[in-house]
N, CA, C and O atoms as a CHARMM CRD file, in Angstrom:
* protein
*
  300
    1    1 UNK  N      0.84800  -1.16400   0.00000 PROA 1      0.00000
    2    1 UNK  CA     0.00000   0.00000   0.00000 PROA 1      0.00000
    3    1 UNK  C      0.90100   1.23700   0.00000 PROA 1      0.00000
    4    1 UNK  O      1.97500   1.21100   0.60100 PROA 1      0.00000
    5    2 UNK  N      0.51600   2.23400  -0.61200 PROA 2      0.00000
    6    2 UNK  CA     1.63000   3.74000  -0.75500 PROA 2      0.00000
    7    2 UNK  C      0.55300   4.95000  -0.28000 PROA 2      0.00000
    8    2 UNK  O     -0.67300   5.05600  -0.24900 PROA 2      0.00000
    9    3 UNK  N      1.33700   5.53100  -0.04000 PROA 3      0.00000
   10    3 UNK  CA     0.63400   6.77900   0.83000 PROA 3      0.00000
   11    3 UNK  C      1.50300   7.53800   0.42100 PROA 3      0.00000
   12    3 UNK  O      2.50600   7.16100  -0.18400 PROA 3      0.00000
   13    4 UNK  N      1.13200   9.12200   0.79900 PROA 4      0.00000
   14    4 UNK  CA     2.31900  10.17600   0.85600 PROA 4      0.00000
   15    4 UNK  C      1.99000  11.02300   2.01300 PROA 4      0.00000
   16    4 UNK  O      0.89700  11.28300   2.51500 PROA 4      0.00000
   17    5 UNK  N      3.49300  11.49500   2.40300 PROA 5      0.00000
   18    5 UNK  CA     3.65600  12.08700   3.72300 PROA 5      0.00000
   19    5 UNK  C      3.11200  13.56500   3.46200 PROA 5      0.00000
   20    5 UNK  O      3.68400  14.33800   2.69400 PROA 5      0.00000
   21    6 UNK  N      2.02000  13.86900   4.13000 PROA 6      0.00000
   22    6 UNK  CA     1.04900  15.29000   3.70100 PROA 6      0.00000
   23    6 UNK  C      2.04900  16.02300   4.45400 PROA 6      0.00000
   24    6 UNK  O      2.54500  17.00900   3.90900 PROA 6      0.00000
   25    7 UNK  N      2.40100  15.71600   5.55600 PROA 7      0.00000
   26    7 UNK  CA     2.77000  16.79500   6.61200 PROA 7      0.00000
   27    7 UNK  C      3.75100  16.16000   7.62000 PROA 7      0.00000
   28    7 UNK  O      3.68300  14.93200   7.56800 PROA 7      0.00000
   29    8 UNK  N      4.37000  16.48000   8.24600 PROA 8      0.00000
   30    8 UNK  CA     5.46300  16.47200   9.63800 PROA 8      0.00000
   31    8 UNK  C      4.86800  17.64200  10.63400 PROA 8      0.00000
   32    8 UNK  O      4.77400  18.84400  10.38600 PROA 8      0.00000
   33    9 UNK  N      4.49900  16.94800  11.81700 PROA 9      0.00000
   34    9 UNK  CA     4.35200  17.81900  12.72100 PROA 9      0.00000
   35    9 UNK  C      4.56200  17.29200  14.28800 PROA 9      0.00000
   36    9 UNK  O      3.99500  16.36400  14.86500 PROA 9      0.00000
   37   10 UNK  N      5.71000  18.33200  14.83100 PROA 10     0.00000
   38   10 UNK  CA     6.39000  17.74200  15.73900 PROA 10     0.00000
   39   10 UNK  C      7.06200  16.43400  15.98800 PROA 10     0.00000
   40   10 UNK  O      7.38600  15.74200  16.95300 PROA 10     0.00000
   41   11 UNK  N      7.12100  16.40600  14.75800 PROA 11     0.00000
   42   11 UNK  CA     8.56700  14.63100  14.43600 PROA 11     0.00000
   43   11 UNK  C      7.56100  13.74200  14.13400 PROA 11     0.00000
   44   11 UNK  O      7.95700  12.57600  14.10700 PROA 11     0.00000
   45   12 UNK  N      6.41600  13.89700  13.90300 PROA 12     0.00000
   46   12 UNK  CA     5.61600  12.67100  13.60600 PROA 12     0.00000
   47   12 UNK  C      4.78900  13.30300  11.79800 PROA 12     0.00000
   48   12 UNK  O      4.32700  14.32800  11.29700 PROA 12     0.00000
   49   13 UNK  N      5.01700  12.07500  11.49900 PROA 13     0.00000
   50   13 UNK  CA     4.35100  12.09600   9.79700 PROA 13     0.00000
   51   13 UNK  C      3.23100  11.67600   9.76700 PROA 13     0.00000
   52   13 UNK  O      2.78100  11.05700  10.73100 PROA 13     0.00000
   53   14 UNK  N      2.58000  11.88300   8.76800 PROA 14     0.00000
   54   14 UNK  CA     1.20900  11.89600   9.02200 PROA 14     0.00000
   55   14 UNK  C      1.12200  11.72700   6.98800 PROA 14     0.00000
   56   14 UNK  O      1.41000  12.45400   6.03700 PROA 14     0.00000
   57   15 UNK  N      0.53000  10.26600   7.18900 PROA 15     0.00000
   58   15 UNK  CA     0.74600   9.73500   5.61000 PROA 15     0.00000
   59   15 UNK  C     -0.53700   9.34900   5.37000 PROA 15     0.00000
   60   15 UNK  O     -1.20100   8.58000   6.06400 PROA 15     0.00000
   61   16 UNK  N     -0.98100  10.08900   4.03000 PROA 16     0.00000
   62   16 UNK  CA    -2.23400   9.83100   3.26300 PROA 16     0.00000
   63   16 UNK  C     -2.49900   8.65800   2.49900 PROA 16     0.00000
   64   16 UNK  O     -1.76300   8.63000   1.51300 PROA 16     0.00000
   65   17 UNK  N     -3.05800   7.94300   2.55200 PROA 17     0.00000
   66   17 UNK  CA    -3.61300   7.18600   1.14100 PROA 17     0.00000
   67   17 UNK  C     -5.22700   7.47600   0.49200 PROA 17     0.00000
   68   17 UNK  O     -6.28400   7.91200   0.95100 PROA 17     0.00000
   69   18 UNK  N     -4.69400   6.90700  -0.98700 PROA 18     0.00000
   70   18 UNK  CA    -5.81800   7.30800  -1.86700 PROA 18     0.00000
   71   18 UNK  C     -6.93600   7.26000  -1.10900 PROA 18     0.00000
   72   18 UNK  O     -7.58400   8.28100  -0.88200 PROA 18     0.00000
   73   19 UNK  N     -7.27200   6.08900  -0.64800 PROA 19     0.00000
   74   19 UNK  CA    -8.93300   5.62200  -0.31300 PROA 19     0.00000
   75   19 UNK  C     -8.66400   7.10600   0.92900 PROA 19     0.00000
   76   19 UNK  O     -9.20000   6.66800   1.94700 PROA 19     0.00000
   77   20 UNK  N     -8.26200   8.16900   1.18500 PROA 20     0.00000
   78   20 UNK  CA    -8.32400   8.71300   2.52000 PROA 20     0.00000
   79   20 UNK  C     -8.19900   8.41500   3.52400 PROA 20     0.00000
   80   20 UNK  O     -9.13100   8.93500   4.13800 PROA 20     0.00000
   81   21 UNK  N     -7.48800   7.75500   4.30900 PROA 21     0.00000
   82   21 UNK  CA    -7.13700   6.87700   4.91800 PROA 21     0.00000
   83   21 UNK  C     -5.92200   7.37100   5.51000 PROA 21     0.00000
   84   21 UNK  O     -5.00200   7.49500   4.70100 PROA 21     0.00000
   85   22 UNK  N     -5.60200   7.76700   7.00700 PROA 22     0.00000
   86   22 UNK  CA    -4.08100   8.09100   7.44900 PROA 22     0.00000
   87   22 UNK  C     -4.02900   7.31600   8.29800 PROA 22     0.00000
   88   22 UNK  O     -4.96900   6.74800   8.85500 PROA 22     0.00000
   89   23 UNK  N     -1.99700   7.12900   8.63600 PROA 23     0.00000
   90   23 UNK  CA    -1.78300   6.76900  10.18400 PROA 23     0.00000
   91   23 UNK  C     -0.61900   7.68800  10.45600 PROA 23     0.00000
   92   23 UNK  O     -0.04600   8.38800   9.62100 PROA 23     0.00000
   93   24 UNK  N     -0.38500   7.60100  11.57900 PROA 24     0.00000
   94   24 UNK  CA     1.12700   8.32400  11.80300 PROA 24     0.00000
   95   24 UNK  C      1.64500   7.71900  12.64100 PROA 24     0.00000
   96   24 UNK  O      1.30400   6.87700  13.47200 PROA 24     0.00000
   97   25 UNK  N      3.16100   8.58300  12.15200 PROA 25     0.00000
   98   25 UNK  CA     4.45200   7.63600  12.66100 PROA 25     0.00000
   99   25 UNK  C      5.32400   8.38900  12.87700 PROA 25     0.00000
  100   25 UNK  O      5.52600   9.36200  12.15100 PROA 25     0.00000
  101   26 UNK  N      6.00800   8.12300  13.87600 PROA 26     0.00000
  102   26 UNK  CA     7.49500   8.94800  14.16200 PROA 26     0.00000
  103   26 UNK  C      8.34900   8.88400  12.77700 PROA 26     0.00000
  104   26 UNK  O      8.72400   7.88900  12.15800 PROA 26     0.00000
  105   27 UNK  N      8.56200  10.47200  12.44900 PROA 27     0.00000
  106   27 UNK  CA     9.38100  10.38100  11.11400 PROA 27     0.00000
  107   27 UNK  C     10.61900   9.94700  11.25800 PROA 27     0.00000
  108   27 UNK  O     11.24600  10.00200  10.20100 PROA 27     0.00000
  109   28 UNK  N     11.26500   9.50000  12.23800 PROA 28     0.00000
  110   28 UNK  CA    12.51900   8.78600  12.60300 PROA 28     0.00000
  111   28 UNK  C     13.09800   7.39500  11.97700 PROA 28     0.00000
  112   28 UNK  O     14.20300   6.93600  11.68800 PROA 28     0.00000
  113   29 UNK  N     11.50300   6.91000  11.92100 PROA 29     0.00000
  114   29 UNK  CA    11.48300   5.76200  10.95400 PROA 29     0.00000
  115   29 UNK  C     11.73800   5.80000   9.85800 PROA 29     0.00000
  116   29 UNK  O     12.55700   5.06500   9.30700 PROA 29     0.00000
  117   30 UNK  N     11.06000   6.69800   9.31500 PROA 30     0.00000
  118   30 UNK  CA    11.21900   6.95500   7.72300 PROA 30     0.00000
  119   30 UNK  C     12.42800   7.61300   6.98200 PROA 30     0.00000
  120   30 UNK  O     12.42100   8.84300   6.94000 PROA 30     0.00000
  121   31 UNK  N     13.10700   7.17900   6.59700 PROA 31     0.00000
  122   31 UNK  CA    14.53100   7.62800   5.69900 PROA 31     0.00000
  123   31 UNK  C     14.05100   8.77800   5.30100 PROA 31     0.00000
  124   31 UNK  O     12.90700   8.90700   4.86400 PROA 31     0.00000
  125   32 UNK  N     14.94600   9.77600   5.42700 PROA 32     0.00000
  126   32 UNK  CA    14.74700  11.05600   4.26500 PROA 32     0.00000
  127   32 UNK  C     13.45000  11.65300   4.38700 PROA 32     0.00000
  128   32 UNK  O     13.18300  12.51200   3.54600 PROA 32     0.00000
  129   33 UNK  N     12.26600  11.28300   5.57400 PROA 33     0.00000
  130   33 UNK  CA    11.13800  11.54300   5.67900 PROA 33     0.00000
  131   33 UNK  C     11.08100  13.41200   5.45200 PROA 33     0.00000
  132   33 UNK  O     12.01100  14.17400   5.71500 PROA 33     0.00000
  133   34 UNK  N      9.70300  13.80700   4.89600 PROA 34     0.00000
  134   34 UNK  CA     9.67800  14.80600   4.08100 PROA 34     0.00000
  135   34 UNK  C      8.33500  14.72300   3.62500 PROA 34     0.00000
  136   34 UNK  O      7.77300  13.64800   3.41600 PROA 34     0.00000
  137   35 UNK  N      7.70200  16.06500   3.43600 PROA 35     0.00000
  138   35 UNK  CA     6.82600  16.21000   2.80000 PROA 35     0.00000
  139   35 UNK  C      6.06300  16.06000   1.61300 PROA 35     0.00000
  140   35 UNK  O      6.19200  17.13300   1.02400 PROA 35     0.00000
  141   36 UNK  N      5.34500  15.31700   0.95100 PROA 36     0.00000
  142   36 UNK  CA     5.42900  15.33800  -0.37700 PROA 36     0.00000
  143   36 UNK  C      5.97000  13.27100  -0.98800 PROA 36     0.00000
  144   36 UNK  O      5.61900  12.63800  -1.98400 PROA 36     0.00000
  145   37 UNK  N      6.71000  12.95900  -0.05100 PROA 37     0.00000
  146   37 UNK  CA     7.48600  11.38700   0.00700 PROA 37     0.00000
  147   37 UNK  C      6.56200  10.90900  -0.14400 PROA 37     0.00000
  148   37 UNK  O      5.52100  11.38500   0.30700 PROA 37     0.00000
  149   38 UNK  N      6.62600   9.31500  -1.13100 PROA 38     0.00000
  150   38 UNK  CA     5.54200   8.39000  -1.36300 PROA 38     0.00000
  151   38 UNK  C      6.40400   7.56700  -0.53500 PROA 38     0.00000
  152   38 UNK  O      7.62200   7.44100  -0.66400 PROA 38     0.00000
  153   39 UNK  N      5.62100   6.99600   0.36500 PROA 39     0.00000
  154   39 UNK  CA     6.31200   5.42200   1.16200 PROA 39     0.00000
  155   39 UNK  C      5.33800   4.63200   0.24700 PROA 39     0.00000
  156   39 UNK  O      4.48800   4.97100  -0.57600 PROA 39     0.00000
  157   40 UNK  N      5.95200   3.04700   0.87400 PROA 40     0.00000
  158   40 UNK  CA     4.85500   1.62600   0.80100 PROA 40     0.00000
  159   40 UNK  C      5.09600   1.59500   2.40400 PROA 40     0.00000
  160   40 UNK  O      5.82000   2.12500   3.24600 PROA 40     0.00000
  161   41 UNK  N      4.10800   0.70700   2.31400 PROA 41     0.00000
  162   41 UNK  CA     3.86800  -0.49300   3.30700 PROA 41     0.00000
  163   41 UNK  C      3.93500  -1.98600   2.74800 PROA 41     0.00000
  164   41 UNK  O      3.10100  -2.29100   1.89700 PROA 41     0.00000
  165   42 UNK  N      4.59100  -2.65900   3.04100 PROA 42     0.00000
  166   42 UNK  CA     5.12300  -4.05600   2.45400 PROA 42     0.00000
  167   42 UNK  C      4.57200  -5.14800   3.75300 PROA 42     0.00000
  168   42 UNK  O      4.67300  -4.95500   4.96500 PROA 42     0.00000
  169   43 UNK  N      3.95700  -6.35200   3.02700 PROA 43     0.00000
  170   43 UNK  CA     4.03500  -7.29000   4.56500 PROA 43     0.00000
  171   43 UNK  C      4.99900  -8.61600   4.30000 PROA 43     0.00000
  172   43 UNK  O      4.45800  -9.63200   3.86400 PROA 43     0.00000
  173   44 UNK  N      6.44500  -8.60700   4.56800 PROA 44     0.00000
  174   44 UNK  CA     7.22800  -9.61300   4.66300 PROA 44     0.00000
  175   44 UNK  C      7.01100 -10.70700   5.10900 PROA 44     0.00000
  176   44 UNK  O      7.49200 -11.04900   6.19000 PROA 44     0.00000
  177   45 UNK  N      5.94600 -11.80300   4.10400 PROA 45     0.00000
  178   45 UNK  CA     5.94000 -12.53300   4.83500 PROA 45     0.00000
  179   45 UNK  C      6.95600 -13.83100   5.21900 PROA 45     0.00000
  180   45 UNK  O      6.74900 -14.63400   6.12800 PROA 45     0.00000
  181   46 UNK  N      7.89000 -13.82900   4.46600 PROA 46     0.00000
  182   46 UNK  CA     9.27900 -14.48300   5.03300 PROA 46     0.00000
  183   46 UNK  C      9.48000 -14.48400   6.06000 PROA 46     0.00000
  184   46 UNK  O      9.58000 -15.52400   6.71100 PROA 46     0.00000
  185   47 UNK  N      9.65200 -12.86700   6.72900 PROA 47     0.00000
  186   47 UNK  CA    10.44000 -12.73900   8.04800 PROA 47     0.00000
  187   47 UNK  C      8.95600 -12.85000   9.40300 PROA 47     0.00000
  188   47 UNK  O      9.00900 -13.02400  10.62000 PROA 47     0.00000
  189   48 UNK  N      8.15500 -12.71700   8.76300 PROA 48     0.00000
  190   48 UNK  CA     7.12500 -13.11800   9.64000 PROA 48     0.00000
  191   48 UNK  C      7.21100 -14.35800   9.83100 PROA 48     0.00000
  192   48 UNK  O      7.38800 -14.70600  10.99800 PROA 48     0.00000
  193   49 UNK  N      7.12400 -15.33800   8.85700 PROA 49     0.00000
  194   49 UNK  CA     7.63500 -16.75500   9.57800 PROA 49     0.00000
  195   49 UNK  C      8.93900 -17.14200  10.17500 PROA 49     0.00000
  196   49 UNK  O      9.01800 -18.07600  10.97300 PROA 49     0.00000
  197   50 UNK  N      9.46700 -16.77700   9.98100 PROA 50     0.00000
  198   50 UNK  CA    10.92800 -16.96700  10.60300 PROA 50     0.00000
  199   50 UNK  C     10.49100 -16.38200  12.29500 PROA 50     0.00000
  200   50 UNK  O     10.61200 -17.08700  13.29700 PROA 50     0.00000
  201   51 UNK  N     10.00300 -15.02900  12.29400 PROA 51     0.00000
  202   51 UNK  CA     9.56100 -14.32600  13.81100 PROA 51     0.00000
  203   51 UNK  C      9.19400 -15.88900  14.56100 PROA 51     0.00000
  204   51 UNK  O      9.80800 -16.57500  15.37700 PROA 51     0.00000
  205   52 UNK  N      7.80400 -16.06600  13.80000 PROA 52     0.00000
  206   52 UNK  CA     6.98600 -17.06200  14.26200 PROA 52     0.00000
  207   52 UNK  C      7.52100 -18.24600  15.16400 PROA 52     0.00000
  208   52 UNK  O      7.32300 -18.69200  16.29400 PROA 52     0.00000
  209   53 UNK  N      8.51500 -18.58800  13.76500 PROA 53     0.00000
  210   53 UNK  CA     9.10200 -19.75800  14.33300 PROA 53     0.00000
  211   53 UNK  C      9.99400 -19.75000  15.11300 PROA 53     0.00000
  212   53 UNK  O     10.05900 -20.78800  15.77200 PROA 53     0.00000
  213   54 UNK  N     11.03000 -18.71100  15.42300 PROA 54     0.00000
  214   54 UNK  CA    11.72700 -18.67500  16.51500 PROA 54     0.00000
  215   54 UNK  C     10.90300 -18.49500  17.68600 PROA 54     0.00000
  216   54 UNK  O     11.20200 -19.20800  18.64300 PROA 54     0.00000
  217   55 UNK  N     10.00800 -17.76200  17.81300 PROA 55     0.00000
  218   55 UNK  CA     8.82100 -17.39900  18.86300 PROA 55     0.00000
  219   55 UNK  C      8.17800 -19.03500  18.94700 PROA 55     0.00000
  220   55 UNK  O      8.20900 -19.13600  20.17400 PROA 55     0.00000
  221   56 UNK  N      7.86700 -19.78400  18.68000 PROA 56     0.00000
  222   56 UNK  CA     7.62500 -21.10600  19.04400 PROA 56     0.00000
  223   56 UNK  C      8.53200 -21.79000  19.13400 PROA 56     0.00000
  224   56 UNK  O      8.01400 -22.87100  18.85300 PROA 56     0.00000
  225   57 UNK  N      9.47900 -21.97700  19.31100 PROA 57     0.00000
  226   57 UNK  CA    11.15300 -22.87000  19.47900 PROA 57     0.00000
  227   57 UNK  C     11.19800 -22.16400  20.90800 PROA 57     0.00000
  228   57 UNK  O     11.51900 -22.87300  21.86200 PROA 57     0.00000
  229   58 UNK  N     10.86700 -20.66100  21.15200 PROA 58     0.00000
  230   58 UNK  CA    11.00300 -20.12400  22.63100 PROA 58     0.00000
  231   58 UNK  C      9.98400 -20.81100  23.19800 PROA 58     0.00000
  232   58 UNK  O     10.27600 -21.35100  24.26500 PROA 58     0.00000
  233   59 UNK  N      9.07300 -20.93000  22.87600 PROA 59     0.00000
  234   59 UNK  CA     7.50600 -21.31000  23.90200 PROA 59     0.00000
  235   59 UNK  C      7.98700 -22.80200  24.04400 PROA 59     0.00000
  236   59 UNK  O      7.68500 -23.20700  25.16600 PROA 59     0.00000
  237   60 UNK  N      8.71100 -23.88300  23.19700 PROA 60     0.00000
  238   60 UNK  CA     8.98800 -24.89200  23.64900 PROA 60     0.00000
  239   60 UNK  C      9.96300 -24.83700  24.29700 PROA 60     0.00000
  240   60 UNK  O      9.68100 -25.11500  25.46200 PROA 60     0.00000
  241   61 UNK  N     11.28100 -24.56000  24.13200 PROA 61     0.00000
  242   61 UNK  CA    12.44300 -24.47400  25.49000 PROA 61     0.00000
  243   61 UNK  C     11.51100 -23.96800  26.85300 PROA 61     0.00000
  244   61 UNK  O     12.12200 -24.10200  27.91300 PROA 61     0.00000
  245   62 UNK  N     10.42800 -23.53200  26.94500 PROA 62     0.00000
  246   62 UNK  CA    10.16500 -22.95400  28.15100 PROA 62     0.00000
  247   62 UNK  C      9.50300 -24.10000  28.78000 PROA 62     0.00000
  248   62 UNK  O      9.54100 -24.40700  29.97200 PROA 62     0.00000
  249   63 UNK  N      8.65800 -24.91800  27.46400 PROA 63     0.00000
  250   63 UNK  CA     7.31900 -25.50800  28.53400 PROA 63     0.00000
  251   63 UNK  C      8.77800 -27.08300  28.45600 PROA 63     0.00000
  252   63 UNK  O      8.60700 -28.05500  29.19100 PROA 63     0.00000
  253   64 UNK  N      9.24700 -27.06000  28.09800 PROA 64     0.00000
  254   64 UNK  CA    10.25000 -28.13600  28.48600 PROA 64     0.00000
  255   64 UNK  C     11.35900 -27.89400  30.16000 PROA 64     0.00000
  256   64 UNK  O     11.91100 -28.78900  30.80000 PROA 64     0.00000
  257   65 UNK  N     11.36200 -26.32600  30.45900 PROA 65     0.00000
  258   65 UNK  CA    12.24600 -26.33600  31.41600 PROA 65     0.00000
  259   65 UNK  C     13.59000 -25.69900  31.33000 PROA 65     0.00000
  260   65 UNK  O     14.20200 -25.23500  32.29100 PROA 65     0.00000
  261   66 UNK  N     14.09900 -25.72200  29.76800 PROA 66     0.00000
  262   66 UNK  CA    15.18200 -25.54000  29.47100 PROA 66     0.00000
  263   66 UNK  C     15.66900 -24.67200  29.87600 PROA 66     0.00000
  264   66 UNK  O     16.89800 -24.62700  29.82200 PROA 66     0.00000
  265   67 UNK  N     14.65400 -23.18900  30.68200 PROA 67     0.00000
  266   67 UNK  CA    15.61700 -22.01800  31.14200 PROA 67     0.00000
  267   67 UNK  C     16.24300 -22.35600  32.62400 PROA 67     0.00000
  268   67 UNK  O     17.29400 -21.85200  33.02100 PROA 67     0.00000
  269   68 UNK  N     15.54600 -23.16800  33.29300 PROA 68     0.00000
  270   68 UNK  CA    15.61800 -24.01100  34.68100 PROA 68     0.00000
  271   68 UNK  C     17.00000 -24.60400  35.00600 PROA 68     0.00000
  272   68 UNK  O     17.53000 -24.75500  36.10700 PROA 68     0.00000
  273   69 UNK  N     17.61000 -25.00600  33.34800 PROA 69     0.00000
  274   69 UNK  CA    18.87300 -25.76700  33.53600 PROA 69     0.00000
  275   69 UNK  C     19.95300 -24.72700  33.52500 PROA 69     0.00000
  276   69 UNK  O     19.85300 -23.61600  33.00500 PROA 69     0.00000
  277   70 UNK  N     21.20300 -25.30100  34.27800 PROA 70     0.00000
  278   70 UNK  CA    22.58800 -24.90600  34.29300 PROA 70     0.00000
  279   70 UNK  C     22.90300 -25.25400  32.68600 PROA 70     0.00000
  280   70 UNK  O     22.32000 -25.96600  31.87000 PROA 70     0.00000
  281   71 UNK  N     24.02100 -24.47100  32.62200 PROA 71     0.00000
  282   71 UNK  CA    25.01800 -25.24100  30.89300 PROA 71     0.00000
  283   71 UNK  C     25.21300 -26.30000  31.10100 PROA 71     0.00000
  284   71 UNK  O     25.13600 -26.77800  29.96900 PROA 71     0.00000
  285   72 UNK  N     25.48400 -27.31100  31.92700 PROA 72     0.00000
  286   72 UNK  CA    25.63400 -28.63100  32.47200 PROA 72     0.00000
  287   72 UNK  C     24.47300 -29.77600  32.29000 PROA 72     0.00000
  288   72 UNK  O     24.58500 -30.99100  32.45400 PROA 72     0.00000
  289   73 UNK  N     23.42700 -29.08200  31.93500 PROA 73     0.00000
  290   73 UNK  CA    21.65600 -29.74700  31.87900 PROA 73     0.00000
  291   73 UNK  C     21.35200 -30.28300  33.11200 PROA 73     0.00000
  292   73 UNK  O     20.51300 -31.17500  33.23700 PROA 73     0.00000
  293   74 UNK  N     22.29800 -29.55700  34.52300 PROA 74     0.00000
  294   74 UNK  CA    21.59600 -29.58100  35.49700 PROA 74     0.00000
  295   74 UNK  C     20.58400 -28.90100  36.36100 PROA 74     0.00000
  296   74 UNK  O     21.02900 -27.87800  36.88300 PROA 74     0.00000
  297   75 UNK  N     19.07000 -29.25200  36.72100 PROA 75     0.00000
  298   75 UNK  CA    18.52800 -28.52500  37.80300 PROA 75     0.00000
  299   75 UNK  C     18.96000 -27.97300  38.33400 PROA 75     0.00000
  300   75 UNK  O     18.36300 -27.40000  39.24600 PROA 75     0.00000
Protein backbone atom coordinates (compact mmCIF):
# COMPACT_ATOMS: atom_id res chain seq x y z
CA UNK A 1 0.00 0.00 0.00
CA UNK A 2 1.63 3.74 -0.75
CA UNK A 3 0.63 6.78 0.83
CA UNK A 4 2.32 10.18 0.86
CA UNK A 5 3.66 12.09 3.72
CA UNK A 6 1.05 15.29 3.70
CA UNK A 7 2.77 16.79 6.61
CA UNK A 8 5.46 16.47 9.64
CA UNK A 9 4.35 17.82 12.72
CA UNK A 10 6.39 17.74 15.74
CA UNK A 11 8.57 14.63 14.44
CA UNK A 12 5.62 12.67 13.61
CA UNK A 13 4.35 12.10 9.80
CA UNK A 14 1.21 11.90 9.02
CA UNK A 15 0.75 9.74 5.61
CA UNK A 16 -2.23 9.83 3.26
CA UNK A 17 -3.61 7.19 1.14
CA UNK A 18 -5.82 7.31 -1.87
CA UNK A 19 -8.93 5.62 -0.31
CA UNK A 20 -8.32 8.71 2.52
CA UNK A 21 -7.14 6.88 4.92
CA UNK A 22 -4.08 8.09 7.45
CA UNK A 23 -1.78 6.77 10.18
CA UNK A 24 1.13 8.32 11.80
CA UNK A 25 4.45 7.64 12.66
CA UNK A 26 7.50 8.95 14.16
CA UNK A 27 9.38 10.38 11.11
CA UNK A 28 12.52 8.79 12.60
CA UNK A 29 11.48 5.76 10.95
CA UNK A 30 11.22 6.95 7.72
CA UNK A 31 14.53 7.63 5.70
CA UNK A 32 14.75 11.06 4.27
CA UNK A 33 11.14 11.54 5.68
CA UNK A 34 9.68 14.81 4.08
CA UNK A 35 6.83 16.21 2.80
CA UNK A 36 5.43 15.34 -0.38
CA UNK A 37 7.49 11.39 0.01
CA UNK A 38 5.54 8.39 -1.36
CA UNK A 39 6.31 5.42 1.16
CA UNK A 40 4.85 1.63 0.80
CA UNK A 41 3.87 -0.49 3.31
CA UNK A 42 5.12 -4.06 2.45
CA UNK A 43 4.04 -7.29 4.57
CA UNK A 44 7.23 -9.61 4.66
CA UNK A 45 5.94 -12.53 4.84
CA UNK A 46 9.28 -14.48 5.03
CA UNK A 47 10.44 -12.74 8.05
CA UNK A 48 7.12 -13.12 9.64
CA UNK A 49 7.64 -16.76 9.58
CA UNK A 50 10.93 -16.97 10.60
CA UNK A 51 9.56 -14.33 13.81
CA UNK A 52 6.99 -17.06 14.26
CA UNK A 53 9.10 -19.76 14.33
CA UNK A 54 11.73 -18.68 16.51
CA UNK A 55 8.82 -17.40 18.86
CA UNK A 56 7.63 -21.11 19.04
CA UNK A 57 11.15 -22.87 19.48
CA UNK A 58 11.00 -20.12 22.63
CA UNK A 59 7.51 -21.31 23.90
CA UNK A 60 8.99 -24.89 23.65
CA UNK A 61 12.44 -24.47 25.49
CA UNK A 62 10.16 -22.95 28.15
CA UNK A 63 7.32 -25.51 28.53
CA UNK A 64 10.25 -28.14 28.49
CA UNK A 65 12.25 -26.34 31.42
CA UNK A 66 15.18 -25.54 29.47
CA UNK A 67 15.62 -22.02 31.14
CA UNK A 68 15.62 -24.01 34.68
CA UNK A 69 18.87 -25.77 33.54
CA UNK A 70 22.59 -24.91 34.29
CA UNK A 71 25.02 -25.24 30.89
CA UNK A 72 25.63 -28.63 32.47
CA UNK A 73 21.66 -29.75 31.88
CA UNK A 74 21.60 -29.58 35.50
CA UNK A 75 18.53 -28.53 37.80
Amino acid sequence: MKGVIDRIEEGIAVIEFDDGGQIQIPAKYIAGAKEGLVVEIVVDETETKKRRDEIADLQRDLLAGKHLKDKKGKP
